[in-house]
Structures are given as structure tokens and as C-alpha cells.
N, C-alpha and C positions, 0 to 999 in steps of 0.2 A: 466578642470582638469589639456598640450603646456606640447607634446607635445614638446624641443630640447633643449630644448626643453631644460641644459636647450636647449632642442632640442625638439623636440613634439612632439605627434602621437595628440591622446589623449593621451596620450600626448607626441607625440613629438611634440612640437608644434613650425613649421617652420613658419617663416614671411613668406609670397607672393614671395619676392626678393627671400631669400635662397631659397624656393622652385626653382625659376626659376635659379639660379645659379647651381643646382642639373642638369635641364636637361641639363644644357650648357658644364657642367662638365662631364657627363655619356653619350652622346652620339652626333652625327654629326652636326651640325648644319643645316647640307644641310637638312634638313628636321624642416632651434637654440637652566633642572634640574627641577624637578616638584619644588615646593612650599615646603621652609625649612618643616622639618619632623617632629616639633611642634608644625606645625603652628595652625588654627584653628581647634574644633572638626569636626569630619563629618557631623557632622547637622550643623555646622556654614552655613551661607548664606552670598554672598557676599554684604554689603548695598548698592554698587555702581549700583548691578546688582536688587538689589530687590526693590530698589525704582523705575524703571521703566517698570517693570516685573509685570503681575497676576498669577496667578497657573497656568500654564499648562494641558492642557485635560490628558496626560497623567504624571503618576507616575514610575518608574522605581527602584526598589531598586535589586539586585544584587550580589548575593555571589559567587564566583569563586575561583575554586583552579587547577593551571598552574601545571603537572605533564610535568617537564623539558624532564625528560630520553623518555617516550613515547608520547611525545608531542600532549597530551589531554588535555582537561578541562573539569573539573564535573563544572556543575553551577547550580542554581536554582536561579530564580525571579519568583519577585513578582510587579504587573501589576495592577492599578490603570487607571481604564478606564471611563472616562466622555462621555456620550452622546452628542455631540454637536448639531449632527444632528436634523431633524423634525419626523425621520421615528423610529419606533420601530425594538430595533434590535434582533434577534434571535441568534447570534453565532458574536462571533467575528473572523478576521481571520488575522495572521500574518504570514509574512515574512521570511522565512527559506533559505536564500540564500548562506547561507552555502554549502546547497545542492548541488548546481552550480559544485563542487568538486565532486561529487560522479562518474564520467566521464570524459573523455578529450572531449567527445560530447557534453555537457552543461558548461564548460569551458568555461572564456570569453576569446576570441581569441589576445588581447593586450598581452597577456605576453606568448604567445606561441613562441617565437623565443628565448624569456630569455630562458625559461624553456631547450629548445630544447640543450643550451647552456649550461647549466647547466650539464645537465644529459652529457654531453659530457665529462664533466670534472669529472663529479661525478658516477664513471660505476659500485659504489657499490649499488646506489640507480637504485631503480626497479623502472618499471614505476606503480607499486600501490600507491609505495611511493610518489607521483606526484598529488595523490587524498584520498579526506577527504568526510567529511561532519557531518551532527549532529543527533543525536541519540534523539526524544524526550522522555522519561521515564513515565512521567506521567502528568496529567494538575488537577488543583483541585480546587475548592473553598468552603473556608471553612472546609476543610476538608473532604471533597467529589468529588467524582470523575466525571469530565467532560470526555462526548465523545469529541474525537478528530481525525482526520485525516491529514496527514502529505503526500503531495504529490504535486510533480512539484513546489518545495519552497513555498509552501503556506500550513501553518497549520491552518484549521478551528476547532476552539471551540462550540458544542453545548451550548448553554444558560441556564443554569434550569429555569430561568425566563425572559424573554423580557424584553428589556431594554429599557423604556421608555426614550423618547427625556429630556435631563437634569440632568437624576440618570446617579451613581455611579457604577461598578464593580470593586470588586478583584479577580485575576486569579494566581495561583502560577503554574509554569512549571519549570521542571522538564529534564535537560536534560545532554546529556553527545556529545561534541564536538572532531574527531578527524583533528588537523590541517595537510595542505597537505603540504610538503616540493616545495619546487621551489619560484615561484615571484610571484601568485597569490594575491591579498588582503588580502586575508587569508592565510597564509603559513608561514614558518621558513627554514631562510637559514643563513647559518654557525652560528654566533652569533644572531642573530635579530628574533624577530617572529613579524610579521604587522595583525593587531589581527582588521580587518574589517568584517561586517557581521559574529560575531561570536555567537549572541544570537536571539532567536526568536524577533520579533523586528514589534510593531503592523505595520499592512499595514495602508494606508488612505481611509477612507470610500468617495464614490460621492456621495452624497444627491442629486443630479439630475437625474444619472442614477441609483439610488438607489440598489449599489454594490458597494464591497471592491474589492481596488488594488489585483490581486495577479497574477500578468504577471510573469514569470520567470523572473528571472535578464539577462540584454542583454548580446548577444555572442560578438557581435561587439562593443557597446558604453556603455553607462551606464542605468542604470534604478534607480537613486536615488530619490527616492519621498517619503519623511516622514512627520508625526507633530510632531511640537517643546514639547519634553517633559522633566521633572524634572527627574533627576537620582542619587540615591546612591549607589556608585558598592565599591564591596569590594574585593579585588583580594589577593590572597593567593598565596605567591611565594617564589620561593628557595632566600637567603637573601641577596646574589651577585646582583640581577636583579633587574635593573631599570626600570621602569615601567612610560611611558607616555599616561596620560590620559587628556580631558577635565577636566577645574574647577578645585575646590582646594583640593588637593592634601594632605594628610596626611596620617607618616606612624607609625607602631606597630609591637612588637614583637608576633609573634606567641607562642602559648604555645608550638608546636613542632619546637626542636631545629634545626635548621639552615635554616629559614623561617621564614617570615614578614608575615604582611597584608599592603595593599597597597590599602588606599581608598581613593575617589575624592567625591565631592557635586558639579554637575555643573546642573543648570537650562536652563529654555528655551534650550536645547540644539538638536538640530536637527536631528543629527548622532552621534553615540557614536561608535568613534573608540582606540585601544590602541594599544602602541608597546611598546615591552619589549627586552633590551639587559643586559646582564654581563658586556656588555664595553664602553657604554655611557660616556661621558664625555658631562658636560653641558653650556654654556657660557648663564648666565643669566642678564638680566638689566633691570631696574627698573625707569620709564620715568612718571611725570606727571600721576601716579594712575597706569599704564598700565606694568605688566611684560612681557616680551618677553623672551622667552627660546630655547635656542637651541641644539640640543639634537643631538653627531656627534661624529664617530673615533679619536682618536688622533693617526691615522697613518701617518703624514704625518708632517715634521719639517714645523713650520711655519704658522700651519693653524689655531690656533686660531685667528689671525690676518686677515685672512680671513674669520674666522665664527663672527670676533666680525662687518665686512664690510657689511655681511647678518643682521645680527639685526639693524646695524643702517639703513640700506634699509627696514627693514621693519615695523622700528619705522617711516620714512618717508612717506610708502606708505598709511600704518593703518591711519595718521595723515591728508593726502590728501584725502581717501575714506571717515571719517569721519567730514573733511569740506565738501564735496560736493555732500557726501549721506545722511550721519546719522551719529551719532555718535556709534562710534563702543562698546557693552555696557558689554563685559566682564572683567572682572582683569587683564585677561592672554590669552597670542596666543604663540601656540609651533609649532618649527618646526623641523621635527625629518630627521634624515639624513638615507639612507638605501640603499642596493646595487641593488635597481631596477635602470638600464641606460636607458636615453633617456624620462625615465618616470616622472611626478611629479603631485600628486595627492592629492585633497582638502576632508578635513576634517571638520567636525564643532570645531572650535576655535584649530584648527593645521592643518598644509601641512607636506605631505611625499614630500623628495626633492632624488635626486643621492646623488653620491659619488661628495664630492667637490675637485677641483683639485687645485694642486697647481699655475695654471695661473689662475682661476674662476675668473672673474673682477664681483663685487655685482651690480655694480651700469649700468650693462649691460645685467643682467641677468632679460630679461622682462618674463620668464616663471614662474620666483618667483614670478613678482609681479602681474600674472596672477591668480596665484593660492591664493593671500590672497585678489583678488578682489572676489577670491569666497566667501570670509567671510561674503559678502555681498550676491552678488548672488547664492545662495546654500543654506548658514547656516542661513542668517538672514532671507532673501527676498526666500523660498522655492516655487518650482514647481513642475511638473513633468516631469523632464527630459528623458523620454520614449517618451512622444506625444511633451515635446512642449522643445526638450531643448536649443530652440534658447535662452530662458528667462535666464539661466545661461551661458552657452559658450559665447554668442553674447556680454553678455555685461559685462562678464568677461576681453571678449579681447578688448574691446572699451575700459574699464576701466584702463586697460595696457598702452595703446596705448594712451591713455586722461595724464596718469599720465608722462609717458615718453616726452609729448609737454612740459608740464608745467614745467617739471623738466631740458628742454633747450637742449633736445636730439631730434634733429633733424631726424635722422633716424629713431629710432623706433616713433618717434610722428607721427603726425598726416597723413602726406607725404607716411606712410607706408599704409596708408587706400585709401589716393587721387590716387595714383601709377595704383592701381588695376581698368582698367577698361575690365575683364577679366567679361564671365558670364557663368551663371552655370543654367541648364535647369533641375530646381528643387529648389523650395519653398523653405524661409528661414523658413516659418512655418510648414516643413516639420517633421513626425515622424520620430523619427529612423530607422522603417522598410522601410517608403515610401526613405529616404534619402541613405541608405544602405551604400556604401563606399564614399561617399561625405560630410560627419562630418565635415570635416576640410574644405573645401573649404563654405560650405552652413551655417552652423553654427557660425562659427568663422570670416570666412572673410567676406562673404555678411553679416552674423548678425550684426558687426562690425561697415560695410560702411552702413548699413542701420540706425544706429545709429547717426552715425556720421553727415550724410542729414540732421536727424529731427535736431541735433547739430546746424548748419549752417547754415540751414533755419530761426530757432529763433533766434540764439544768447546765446551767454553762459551764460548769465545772468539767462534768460526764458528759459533754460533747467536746467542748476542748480535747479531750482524752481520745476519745474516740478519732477528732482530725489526727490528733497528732499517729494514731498510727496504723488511719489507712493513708497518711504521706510517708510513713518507714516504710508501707508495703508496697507502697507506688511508685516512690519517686524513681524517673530516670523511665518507668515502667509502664505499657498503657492498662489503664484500669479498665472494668465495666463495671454495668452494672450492679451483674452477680457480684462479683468481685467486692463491690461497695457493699451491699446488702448482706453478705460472709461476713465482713469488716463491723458492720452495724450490731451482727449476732453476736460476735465472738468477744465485743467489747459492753456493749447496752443492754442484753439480752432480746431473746428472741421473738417479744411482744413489740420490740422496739420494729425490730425485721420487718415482721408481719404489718406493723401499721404503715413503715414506710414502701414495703413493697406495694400494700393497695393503693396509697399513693401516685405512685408511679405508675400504677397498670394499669386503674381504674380511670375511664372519661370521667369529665365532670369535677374535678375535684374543686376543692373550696378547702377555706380551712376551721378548722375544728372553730365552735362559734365562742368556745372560752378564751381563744385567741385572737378573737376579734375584738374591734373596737365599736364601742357603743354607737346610738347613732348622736348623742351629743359631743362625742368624741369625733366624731366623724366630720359633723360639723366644723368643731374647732380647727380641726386639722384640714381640711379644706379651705379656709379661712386662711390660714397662714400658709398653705399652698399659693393659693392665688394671688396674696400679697405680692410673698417672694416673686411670684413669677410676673405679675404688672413691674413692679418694682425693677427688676433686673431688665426687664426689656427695652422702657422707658429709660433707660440709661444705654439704649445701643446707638444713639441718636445723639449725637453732641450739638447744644441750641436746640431742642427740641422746643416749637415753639409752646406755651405755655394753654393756650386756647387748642387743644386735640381732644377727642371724644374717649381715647380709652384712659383720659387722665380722671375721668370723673370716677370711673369705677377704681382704678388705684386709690383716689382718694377718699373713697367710700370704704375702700378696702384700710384705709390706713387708720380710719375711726373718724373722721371729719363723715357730718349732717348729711343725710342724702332727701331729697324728697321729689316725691313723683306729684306734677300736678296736672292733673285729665281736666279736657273741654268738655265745659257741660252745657246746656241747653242744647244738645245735639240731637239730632236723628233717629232712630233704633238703628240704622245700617251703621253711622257713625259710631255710635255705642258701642255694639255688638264689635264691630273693629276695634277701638281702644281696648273691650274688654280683654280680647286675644290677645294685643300687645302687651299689656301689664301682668297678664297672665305669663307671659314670656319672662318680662323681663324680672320680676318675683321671683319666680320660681330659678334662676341665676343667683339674684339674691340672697332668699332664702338657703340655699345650697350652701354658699359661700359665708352664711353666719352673718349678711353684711344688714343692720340696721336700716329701715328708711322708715317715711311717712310719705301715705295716702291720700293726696289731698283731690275729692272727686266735686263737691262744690261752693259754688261763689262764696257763700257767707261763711265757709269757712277758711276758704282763700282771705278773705278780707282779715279774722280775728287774727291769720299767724303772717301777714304778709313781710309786719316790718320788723317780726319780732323772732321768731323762728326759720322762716323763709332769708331772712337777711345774714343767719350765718349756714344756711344750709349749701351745698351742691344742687341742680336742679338739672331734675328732666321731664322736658314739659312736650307733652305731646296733642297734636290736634290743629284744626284748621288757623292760625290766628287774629281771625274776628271772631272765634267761640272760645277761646282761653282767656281768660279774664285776667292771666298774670302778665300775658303777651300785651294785650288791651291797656290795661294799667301802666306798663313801663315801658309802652311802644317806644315815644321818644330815643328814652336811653339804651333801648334794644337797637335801636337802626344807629347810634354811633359805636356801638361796639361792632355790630357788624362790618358796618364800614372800616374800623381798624384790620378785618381781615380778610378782607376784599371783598366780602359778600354784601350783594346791593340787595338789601332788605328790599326795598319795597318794590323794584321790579319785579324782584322772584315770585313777590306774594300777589301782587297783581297779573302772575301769567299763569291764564288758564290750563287745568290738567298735570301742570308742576305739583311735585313733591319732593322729598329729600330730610337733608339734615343739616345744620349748623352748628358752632360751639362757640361761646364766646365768652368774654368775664362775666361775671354777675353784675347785675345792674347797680345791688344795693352794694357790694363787696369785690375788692380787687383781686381775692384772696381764693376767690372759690368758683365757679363753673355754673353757665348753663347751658344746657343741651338740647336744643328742639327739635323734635319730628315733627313734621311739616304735612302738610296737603291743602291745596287748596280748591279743591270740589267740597261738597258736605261727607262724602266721604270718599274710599280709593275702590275701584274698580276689583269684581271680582279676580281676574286675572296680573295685577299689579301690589294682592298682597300678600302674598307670600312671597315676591322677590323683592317687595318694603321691608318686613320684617325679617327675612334675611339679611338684609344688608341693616338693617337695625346691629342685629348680633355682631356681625362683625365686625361694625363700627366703634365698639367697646370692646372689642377681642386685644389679644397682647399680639395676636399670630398674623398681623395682617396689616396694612399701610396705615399709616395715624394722618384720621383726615380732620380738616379743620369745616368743610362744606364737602357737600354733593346734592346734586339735582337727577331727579329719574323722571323717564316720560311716561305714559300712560300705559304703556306694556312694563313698566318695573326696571328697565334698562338706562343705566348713567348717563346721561347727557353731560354733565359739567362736575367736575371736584376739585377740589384742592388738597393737595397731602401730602404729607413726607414719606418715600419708601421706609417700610423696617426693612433692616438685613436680615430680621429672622422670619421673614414670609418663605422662603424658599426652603426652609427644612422642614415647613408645615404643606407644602402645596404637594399637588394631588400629582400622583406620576399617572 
């Protein structure tokens, strides 16, 4: 779905590193235009798509009318259902996940923090208004009326006749939908409505355990498990609205004045999802058969130019998954822009993405190209992502992760999968329920590195081979498992099987340690981790001013002098305190590969003060009448303070104060220094570990960039000064 994501959940979806960056940052150490309006009729088919395509078991056709003002839809379809199976069926039963909305208790729990933010800003909106669901009216065939049942998202149809294995049904329903305002998949906020699970929608029948899907939709993860069906939807809407749907696209005037019809033809198509704005703006291109659309605000000077940096990224990635899976077989892939944060979620032939910002770098943005590796695993290669969804996450993110080697990006490539020899006591072939809040970790990272083995074990050659035809045996089709592991045998042989099956079954997994990276590699690699990631952050901020506390570790990070200088004639309590701070802040350091010096007393303070100390970064910690660097360049320390508003010598003459500062260097315009502060002889047993927490964060990339702060004698902020980051909010705690 990644989660940061481009940040993640489900997605925000954090690499391993950022995750671990998060805890080093937040706490002690001592412990990421439809198809011109001309174009074909509705019943055109595309030939590219139809010469490799047969009919689909299911038919869909579709009439819909969007009432803007009370934000409903009446619909009716009609349902074209092929018996695939061996069993005779009695009733059919479908999907109602709509329902999901009728509650904040059947809510899926991902967008409860949007929401919650929402309504904070928005105190007109009640909390009904926060919940929907769909209304079914009637079911018929033929013009008579079927029993029906509509309960826990799953409507069962009685049958009038048994549907023998191979025949046909038509089913027309009958329904009226109200959408819930907020950030739900289904919902409308300010301009945009994201129009997922909005129709009855058939479940998939087991022929083995001889019963249809109909689990509610997950509160936690997802429950997407469809068959690939043919669809004609016709959508009726005010004549302002843009409308993004699968397939091709064509539109008409309505006989009622100021109002369209808005119809698509997409086949084989998985999930049918649409979103409709009044203020779309589209950057569309046209590559080798393949349109790409992109569907986004123009709020912001400048960003087409980064939405035209997103299409050519996804005209690369489309290009790479169909060398090395299958060829990817629709006309058209949209990607629609919407103001869910931190979120970005896959569609059949579209992704929903955030809001794109004016620093957004494309070609660094692996959550995108996570989510169009779902084109493959999701839309083409279907499962059930309830019982088995390693089958799409896992190799959603390998496919990220595959694509970002190739493309000579070292950090997100493959180094980000060898890094992780962390393990997680819980099956990659884990349910959703059996896995519960470990999605991200089990799914995504061990699915990933489990991949990556069978990768490296064979050779890229004999797994290329191997993708390419468990996607002949998939595509269109849902996989599992078994199904893969068959696939694994029949192509690598049967060692290959066995190792990937224990794998997947076995808790604990890790990966093989000849696949791992050394720990001097590890090093490096975290080093250039955390560059990038100071680096990119510190660019969310336009004028950032130049005096901020996480610029000194960027610039430590970047290769420029760092040095630590401790107060000495101190205490043993005072001591013992520094000692635990440095011990902190090292072992950061250290981690990060980042170079410093030591400096613990006077006479050696004195030898490097004007000659190494003068082109270094500094962080100086301790009372300021027992620092001897503070001491020495008092003066010049209290006019840079006062350049950013902090009144040096008040603070240091009031009792029980402590805190932090940042300011130029004394000796050097060019470089930093950073002081932890106290001014007792030392800090109260109960005010140092919320000192040294806010130590950490105060060089974190995940959290406000502050220039001061003062804490009282219980550890708690009394005064700061700082610029919010925008990316505190994809790191804070729900």
C-alpha cells in the first residue's frame, strides 16, 4: 500500500534505517487527465488489452449519479456472474465494505489520527458526519425479486435456480450509498471525494472449502481479495468534476443542465476505484503505447515540474516491472494526488499519492514506486491479502527495493534489505489477525529479505525466470502461497522450495549471514543513511534559519570537524552526568560512522582551542562557569546569543535553569556551536533523563528545529524557540 512514506504506515512506509533513526531521535540511547473526451465509445475495448485478455468471470456495468450538495450516490448494476467453480452454487454473496463506515468501531484504524485532525479543524462537522455506508434497495433478476441479506459487509443473494458449475447469472442491485466525510477510502474532504469500496462488489468463492469470502474488511490492514472482472460504469456528475477512473475514459453531456456523464471501459480489472475533484489539474504523456496521467492541485508555484519528475519516474518503473515480470497490459496508469498525509495507496491501474511538496525529489520517492509495484502484485498477480498478504506487500517492497539497485541508488537498493539482520518472532506467512501490529516489520521487511535470499541464492538471471512465470501463471488470477512455492519448485528446483518455504513458516527469520553486510558496511551505510535523511529534511523548511541544533549533526554527517568539549573541575554527580551524556551522544555517533574529538580537559582545551576547535562544529556541554571554552569566549558567546534572541546571561544566572542553545561559532561564521546548559553543579536526579531526551531530539531530523530551550527543575520546557518541521507528524506517536 509505504507507508512515508512518502512516509509509511500502511502506509507509512519507513525503510528499517529511518525506523531506526526515529528511535535514536525520540528517546535516550542509554537504553520515508482521463483519456481526451472524444475519445473511443464506451464499448470500444482497448486491442492492446484485448488481444491478451479472455472474458472475465465477472461483468460489471454500472450507472451512477454523484449528488455533490449531500454527498450520496444512487447507483444500480448489473452483475454478470460465471460459475468457475466445480460446486453448485445457491446464492451468491457480495461485498458491502462500505459498511465499514456505519461506525468508528468497524472503521479501519489507518486514518483515525487524519480524522481526529480533521474534526479539530473542522468543529462544524459532527461526529455522524465522519460515518456512511450503503443502503441496498432491492436485488432482482430478470425482473423479479431476489431474497437478500445485508449484514457485517457481506450481502447474500438467494438463487431461484442453482448455478450449475460453467453457467451464467444476471443479478441487478439496487442501491443508494452515503459517503463519510474525513480520510477514510471512501470519504470527501474539502474538494476531492476518494470513491473506494463504493458498490456491492462480488466476494471470491473457495472451491476447496466450499464458501464465499465475506470477512469484514480489516480494522488494522487491509482485506483486498477480488476476481479480475470486465466493467462499464457510467457516472453522472455536476460538470465542474473531474472524474478518475480505470480504462478509457469518455465523456457526455447530460440531458440535465449543468451535468455530464463520465464513462470508462476497463477490463480484466481487479478493483474498481474512482476520485473526483472540481480542481484537478492533469500532467498527461504519452510513451511507447502507454499513457500515464497524473491527476494534482495546482497550489503550488512550480510543481508541475515536479509532477512532470513523477510521470517520468513512473514511466521508468512501469518499464523495469515489465522487463522483469510481465508486461504491464493496460493503455493507461493514473496517479491521483489527495490530501491523505503520510499515506499512499494502490489501486487497479492508479495509486492515490499525498500532497506533493515543493522539495518532493521523484527519483527518491521509493513509496511511489512501491505502490505501482502493486500493479503487479495486487491488480495483475491477485491474493488474499487477509490470510496471505506477504504475496503482495513482500514483494511489493522487494520490487522497490530491486528497482532502486538497478537504477544505481545505493541506499534504497539492495544494502537496505542486507542492513536488516533484526528478527521478528512471527511468521512471514502470518494472517493479519495472527500478525496484528507487526505488518510492517513481517510483511514488508522480512517478506522482502525473504525474497531477496531466494534472489541470491540463484542468481538474477534464474529468478528473473522464475518471476516471469509465476506472472504467466497469475496474472489476471489470485495466487498463494502454495501456489508460489509450486512455482519456485517447478522453475529453481526443489531446495530452492524447501528453503523458501521455511522461510515463510518459520518465526524468527533473519537472513542467511553471507547475505548480510559486514558491520563496517553497516557502518557506511548508515552514514549515508542519515546524511540523506538530515539533508532532505532540512530542506522542508524554506529560510531555515542557519543557527538550528540538527544542522550540526547534518554537518558532522556531511564531513565537516565535529568536537565534543566536557566541563571539567566538576563534581563526581556532575561527572557521572556528562559521563552518560557523551556516552549518548557517541554511541549516535559512532553508529553513524560520524568522526569527532574528545575534548575532557583545560590544558588540552587550551593546545587545540584556535587551531582545531576554530574550524570544528561544537558541542559543549556543562554548567558555564566550569567550561573553559564557554569561559574563554564568553564575550563573543553572549553576542551571538543575542543575534537569536537568547539572553545569555539572564538564563545563566537563573537558578535551577537548564536547557540548550545554538549559535555561530565564536571563531568561525561557517560552523556551529551547541550548548547543554545547567546551571546548579549538576541536574537533579529526576530532570535527567527528560534533559537527555530532549538532548536527542534536539539533533533528531523527526522533530521541530530549535534554535533555544529552557527546562525547569522537573525536566519540563518552560521557554524555546523553533521552527515547526512538517515531517514531525508522520513520526509522532498515535
Amino acid at each position: 500500500m509505504n507507508h512515508t512514506r512518502s512516509y509509511t504506515s500502511n502506509r507509512i512506509r519507513i525503510t528499517a534505517i529511518s525506523a531506526l533513526a526515529i528511535i535514536l531521535t525520540a528517546c535516550p540511547i542509554i537504553n520515508t487527465g482521463s483519456a481526451a473526451a472524444n475519445a473511443a465509445p464506451v464499448s470500444a475495448i482497448s486491442q492492446a488489452t484485448k488481444d491478451i485478455q479472455a472474458q472475465a468471470p465477472i461483468q460489471y456495468r454500472i450507472q451512477a449519479r454523484l449528488d455533490e450538495k449531500k454527498m450520496t450516490i444512487q447507483g444500480s448494476e448489473s452483475i454478470t456472474y460465471r460459475n468457475t467453480s466445480k460446486d453448485t452454487l445457491k446464492q451468491l454473496v457480495f461485498h458491502t465494505y462500505a459498511d465499514a463506515n456505519l461506525s468508528e468501531s468497524t472503521q479501519t484504524t489507518m486514518f483515525k489520527h487524519s480524522n481526529e485532525e480533521i474534526s479539530k479543524n473542522n468543529l462544524d462537522k459532527k461526529p455522524e458526519d465522519f460515518l456512511g455506508g450503503i443502503d441496498i434497495e432491492k436485488v432482482t433478476t430478470g425482473g423479479q425479486a431476489l431474497d437478500f441479506s445485508n449484514k457485517d459487509q457481506a450481502m447474500s443473494v438467494k438463487l431461484e435456480q442453482p448455478l450449475q458449475p460453467g453457467e451464467s447469472v444476471s443479478v441487478q442491485v439496487h442501491f443508494n450509498l452515503k459517503i463519510p466525510y474525513g480520510a477514510q477510502r471512501l470519504s470527501y474532504y474539502k474538494d476531492i471525494i476518494n470513491g473506494a469500496h463504493w458498490f456491492p462488489v462480488m466476494s471470491v468463492y473457495d472451491e476447496a472449502k466450499h464458501e464465499w469470502d465475506s470477512k469484514p474488511y480489516s480494522k488494522t490492514f487491509e482485506t483486498d481479495y477480488y476476481t479480475s472482472a470486465d466493467y462499464e460504469v457510467q457516472f453522472n456528475v455536476p460538470d465542474q468534476y473531474q472524474v478518475v477512473m480505470p480504462g478509457t475514459i469518455t465523456t457526455r453531456d447530460d440531458e440535465e443542465t449543468g451535468r455530464k456523464v463520465v464513462s470508462t471501459v476497463a477490463e480484466n480489472t481487479r478493483e474498481f476505484a474512482f476520485f473526483a475533484s472540481p480542481n484537478f489539474k492533469v500532467d498527461s504523456v504519452t510513451r511507447n503505447g502507454l499513457t500515464v496521467e497524473y491527476y494534482y492541485f495546482d497550489n503550488q508555484p512550480g510543481k508541475k515540474k515536479i509532477v512532470d519528475g513523477y510521470v517520468d519516474q513512473a514511466f521508468k518503473a512501469i518499464d523495469f516491472f515489465s522487463d522483469k515480470y510481465g508486461k504491464y497490459p493496460y493503455p493507461e496508469f493514473r496517479i491521483v494526488e489527495s490530501y491523505v498525509e503520510g499515506v499512499a495507496i494502490e489501486y487497479s491501474r492508479l495509486i492515490q499519492m499525498g500532497q506533493i511538496g515543493i522539495n518532493s525529489a521523484p527519483e527518491q520517492d521509493t513509496v511511489f514506486v512501491h505502490e505501482i509495484a502493486h500493479q503487479w502484485f495486487h491488480a495483475l498477480i491477485g491474493n488474499n491479502s487477509e490470510t496471505e498478504s506477504f504475496l503482495d506487500e513482500g514483494f511489493a517492497d522487494f520490487s522497490k527495493v530491486y528497482f532502486s539497485e538497478k537504477q544505481g541508488d545505493t541506499m534504497n537498493g539492495f544494502k537496505s534489505i542486507q542492513f536488516d539482520d533484526s528478527t521478528v518472532d512471527k511468521a512471514i506467512a502470518s494472517t493479519n489477525d495472527e500478525v496484528g501490529d507487526w505488518a510492517s516489520p513481517v510483511y514488508y521487511d522480512k517478506g522482502r529479505q525473504a525474497i531477496y535470499q531466494l534472489y541470491r541464492s540463484v542468481g538474477e538471471e534464474k529468478f528473473d525466470a522464475f518471476m516471469k512465470e509465476y506472472f504467466k501463471r497469475y496474472v489476471y488470477q489470485n495466487a498463494t502461497i502454495d501456489g508460489l512455492l509450486q512455482t519456485i519448485e517447478d522453475v529453481l528446483g526443489k531446495e530452492a522450495r524447501d528453503d523458501m518455504k521455511t522461510a515463510l513458516y518459520e518465526p524468527n527469520f533473519t537472513l542467511k549471514p553471507e547475505y548480510q553486510l559486514s558491520n563496517e558496511e553497516k557502518t557506511a551505510y548508515l552514514h549515508d543513511q542519515f546524511q540523506s535523511l538530515y539533508g532532505s529534511a532540512l530542506t522542508q523548511v524554506p529560510n531555515l534559519p542557519f543557527e538550528t541544533m540538527s544542522r550540526v549533526m547534518d554537518k558532522a554527517l556531511q564531513g565537516e570537524r565535529l568536537a565534543i568539549v566536557l566541563s571539567d573541575q566538576v563534581s563526581k554527580a556532575a561527572n557521572k552526568q556528562q559521563e552518560a551524556m557523551v556516552n549518548q551522544l557517541t554511541t549516535l555517533l559512532d553508529l553513524t560512522g560520524v568522526k569527532y574529538d574528545l575534548i575532557q580537559d583545560r590544558q588540552e582545551l587550551k593546545q587545540k582551542m584556535k587551531k582545531e576547535l576554530a574550524t570544528s562544529n561544537l558541542i559543549v556541554l556543562g554548567n558555564a562557569k566550569s567550561n573553559g571554552f564557554v569561559q574563554a569566549l564568553k564575550s563573543s558567546i553572549i553576542d551571538r546569543a543575542t543575534h537569536i534572541g537568547f539572553q545569555w546571561k539572564t538564563t545563566m544566572n537563573q537558578p535551577s535553569a537548564a536547557g540548550a542553545y545554538v549559535i555561530k561559532h565564536p571563531y568561525n561564521q561557517n560552523r556551529l556551536m551547541l550548548h547543554y546548559f545547567w546551571n546548579e553543579d549538576h541536574l537533579s536526579s529526576g530532570s535527567l533523563e527528560p534533559f537527555m531526551m530532549k538532548m536527542q531530539e534536539s539533533i533528531g531530523f523527526s522533530s521541530a528545529y530549535y534554535q533555544y530551550y529552557m527546562l525547569d527543575k522537573t525536566g519540563k520546557v518552560t521557554l524555546d524557540k523553533k521552527v515547526e518541521n512538517p515531517l514531525s507528524k508522520f513520526f509522532a506517536e498515535e
